[in-house]
N, C-alpha and C positions, 0 to 999 in steps of 0.2 A: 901754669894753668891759673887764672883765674876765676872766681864765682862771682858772678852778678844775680843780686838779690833786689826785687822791687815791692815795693808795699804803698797800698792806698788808704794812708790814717784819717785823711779828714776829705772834704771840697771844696779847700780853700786853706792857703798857706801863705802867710803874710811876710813872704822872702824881705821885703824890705829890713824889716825890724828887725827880723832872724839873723840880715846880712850885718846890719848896726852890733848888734849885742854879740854875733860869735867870736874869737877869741881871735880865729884864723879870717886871712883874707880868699878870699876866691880864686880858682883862675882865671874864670870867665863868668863872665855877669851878665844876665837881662832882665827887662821886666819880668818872667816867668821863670828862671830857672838861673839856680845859683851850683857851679860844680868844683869841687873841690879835691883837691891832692895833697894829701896829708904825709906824715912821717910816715914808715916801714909798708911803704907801698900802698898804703888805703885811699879810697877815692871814697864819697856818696855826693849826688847831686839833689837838689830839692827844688821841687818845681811848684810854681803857684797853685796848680788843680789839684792839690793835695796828694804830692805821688814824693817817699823818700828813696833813693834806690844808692848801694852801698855795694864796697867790692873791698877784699880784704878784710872784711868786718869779722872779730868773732859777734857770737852770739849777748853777752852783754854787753858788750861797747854798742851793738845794734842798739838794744832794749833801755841802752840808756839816752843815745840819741834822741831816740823817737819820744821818750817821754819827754826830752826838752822841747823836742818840736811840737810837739804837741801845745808847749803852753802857747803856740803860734800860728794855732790854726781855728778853724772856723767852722763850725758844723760835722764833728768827727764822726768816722763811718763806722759800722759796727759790723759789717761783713767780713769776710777773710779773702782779699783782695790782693791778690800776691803772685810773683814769677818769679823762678831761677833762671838764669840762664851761666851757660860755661865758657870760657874764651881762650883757647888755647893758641900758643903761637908757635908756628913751624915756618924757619924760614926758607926761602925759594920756592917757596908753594904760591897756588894761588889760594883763594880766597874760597873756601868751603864750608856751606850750612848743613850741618849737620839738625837730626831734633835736638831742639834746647840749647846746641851751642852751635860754635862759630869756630874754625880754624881762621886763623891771619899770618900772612908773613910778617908782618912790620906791629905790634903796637905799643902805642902812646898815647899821651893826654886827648888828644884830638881824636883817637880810635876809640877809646872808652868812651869817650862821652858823648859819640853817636850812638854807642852800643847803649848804652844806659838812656839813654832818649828813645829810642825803640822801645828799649823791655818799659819804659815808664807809659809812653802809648798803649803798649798791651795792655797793661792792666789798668789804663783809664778805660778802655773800651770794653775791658770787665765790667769795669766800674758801671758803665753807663749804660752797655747794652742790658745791665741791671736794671738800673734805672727805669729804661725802656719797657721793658717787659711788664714792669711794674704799672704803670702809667696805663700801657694798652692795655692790662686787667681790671684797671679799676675802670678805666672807660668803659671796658666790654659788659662789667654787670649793669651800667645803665642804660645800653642798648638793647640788651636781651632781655630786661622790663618795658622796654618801648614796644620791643617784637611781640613780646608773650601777651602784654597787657594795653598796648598802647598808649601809657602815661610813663613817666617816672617819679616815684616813690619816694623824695627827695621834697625838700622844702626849699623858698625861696632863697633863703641865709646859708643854709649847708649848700646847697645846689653852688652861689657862689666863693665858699668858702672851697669847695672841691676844685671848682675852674682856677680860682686862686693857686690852690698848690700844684696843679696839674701847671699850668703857666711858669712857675717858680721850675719846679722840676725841666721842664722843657728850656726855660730861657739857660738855664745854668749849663744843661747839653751844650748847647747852641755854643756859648760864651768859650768852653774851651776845646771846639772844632777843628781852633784854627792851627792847636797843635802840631797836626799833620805836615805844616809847611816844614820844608828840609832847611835845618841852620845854615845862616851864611859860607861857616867854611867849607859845607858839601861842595856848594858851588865852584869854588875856586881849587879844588881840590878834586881830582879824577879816580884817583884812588878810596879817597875817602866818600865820593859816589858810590862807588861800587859796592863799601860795606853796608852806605842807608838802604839801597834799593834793595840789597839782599836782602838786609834783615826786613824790609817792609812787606818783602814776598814773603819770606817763611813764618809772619806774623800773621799775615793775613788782614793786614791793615787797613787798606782800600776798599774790601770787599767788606769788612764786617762795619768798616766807617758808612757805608751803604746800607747797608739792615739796618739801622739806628737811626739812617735819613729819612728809610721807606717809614718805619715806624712813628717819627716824628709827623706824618705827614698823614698817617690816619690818624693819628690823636688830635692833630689840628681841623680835621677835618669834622672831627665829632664834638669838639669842643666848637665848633663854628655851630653844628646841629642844636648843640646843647644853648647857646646865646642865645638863636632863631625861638626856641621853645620857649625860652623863662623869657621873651621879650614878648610873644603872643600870647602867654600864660599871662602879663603884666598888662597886657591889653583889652583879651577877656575883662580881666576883673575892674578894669575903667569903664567898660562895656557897663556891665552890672550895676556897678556904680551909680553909673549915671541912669540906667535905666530906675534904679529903685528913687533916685531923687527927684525923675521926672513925674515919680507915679505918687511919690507924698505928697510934691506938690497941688497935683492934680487932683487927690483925695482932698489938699485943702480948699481947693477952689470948690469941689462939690459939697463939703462941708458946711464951708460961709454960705452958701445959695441954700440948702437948704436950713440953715440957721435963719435965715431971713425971712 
């Protein structure tokens, strides 16, 4: 039996450097995700969207990991962002999802670290459908002052300081979406198909990668409302502008004549 453990320290993890400075070599390597097979059976893989996920680990060899990873990430998250999962092997079987774990006939390096690619999905999508929620709340309170009152209660510098972070927040979603695609060896391998798609079913992957689309997709929608308003709110006041300039003028022209 093994325990796969995954945790979401930062959103953003600078595998490059990470891969440079550790001690150990990898056994596979990409831009996004670095995984490893260490002495007396340990694995942990780390992935660039800030996800460490560890099997065989006691509890401080975790806790010391991650402070090292830590000096190598970007933006660390304060949430408690995390997944077990269990992986047991039974041979001549097929392939069975259990909650939270997996039975397998066969595993190896190439089984783990699909497994460990799934449970790190998971809990980005903690991660993010976080995010998400967040986002659609703080939009919501400036449309239910549009509803209630018809203005929003915002100034022009906060107003884009909010689209600001709301953009920032959304593009970084976006940026690691593309997670979901299946690694190369799925492809070539029939077997090791069979473990991604399971576990992407019993994640719920697909479906909950879709609530975060739909959501992205009102907040762009209201973020588009919110430009429309501070660019006719910025037109108004050229409006005004110009009308009080046209009317100084005009007082001066009535001024000189009767000065005259």
């Amino acid at each position: 039996m093994l325990k796969i453990e995954a945790f979401q320290i930062a959103q953003q993890i600078n595998i490059k450097r990470f891969n440079a400075d550790f001690k150990q070599s990898p056994v596979t390597s990409n831009s996004v995700e670095l995984f490893y097979h260490l002495e007396n059976n340990r694995y942990f893989c780390v992935f660039g969207y800030g996800i460490v996920v560890f099997a065989g680990y006691d509890d401080l060899a975790k806790s010391e990991l991650i402070r090292f990873l830590k000096t190598y990430c970007e933006d660390l998250v304060e949430g408690d962002f995390k997944e077990d999962f269990v992986v047991e092997t039974k041979e001549n079987q097929a392939i069975k999802l259990n909650y939270n774990s997996i039975e397998v006939p066969v595993l190896n390096d190439n089984v783990v670290q699909i497994i460990m690619l799934n449970i790190a999905q998971s809990v980005a999508l903690d991660f993010y459908e976080d995010l998400g929620f967040s986002i659609l709340s703080q939009t919501k309170v400036l449309t239910d002052q549009l509803e209630k009152e018809g203005k929003m209660k915002i100034s022009k510098t906060n107003l884009l300081k909010f689209i600001g972070k709301i953009l920032n927040i959304k593009n970084s979603i976006i940026d690691n979406l593309y997670i979901f695609d299946a690694p190369e060896i799925v492809w070539e391998n029939e077997y090791l198909e069979k473990v991604d798609e399971g576990l992407k079913k019993s994640f719920d992957l697909k479906m909950r990668y879709k609530d975060i689309d739909y959501k992205l997709k009102i907040v762009q929608e209201n973020l588009t409302l919110f430009t429309d308003l501070l660019q006719n709110r910025q037109s108004h006041n050229m409006e005004v502008i110009i009308i009080v300039l046209i009317l100084i003028e005009v007082l001066h022209v009535v001024l000189s004549y009767i000065i005259k």
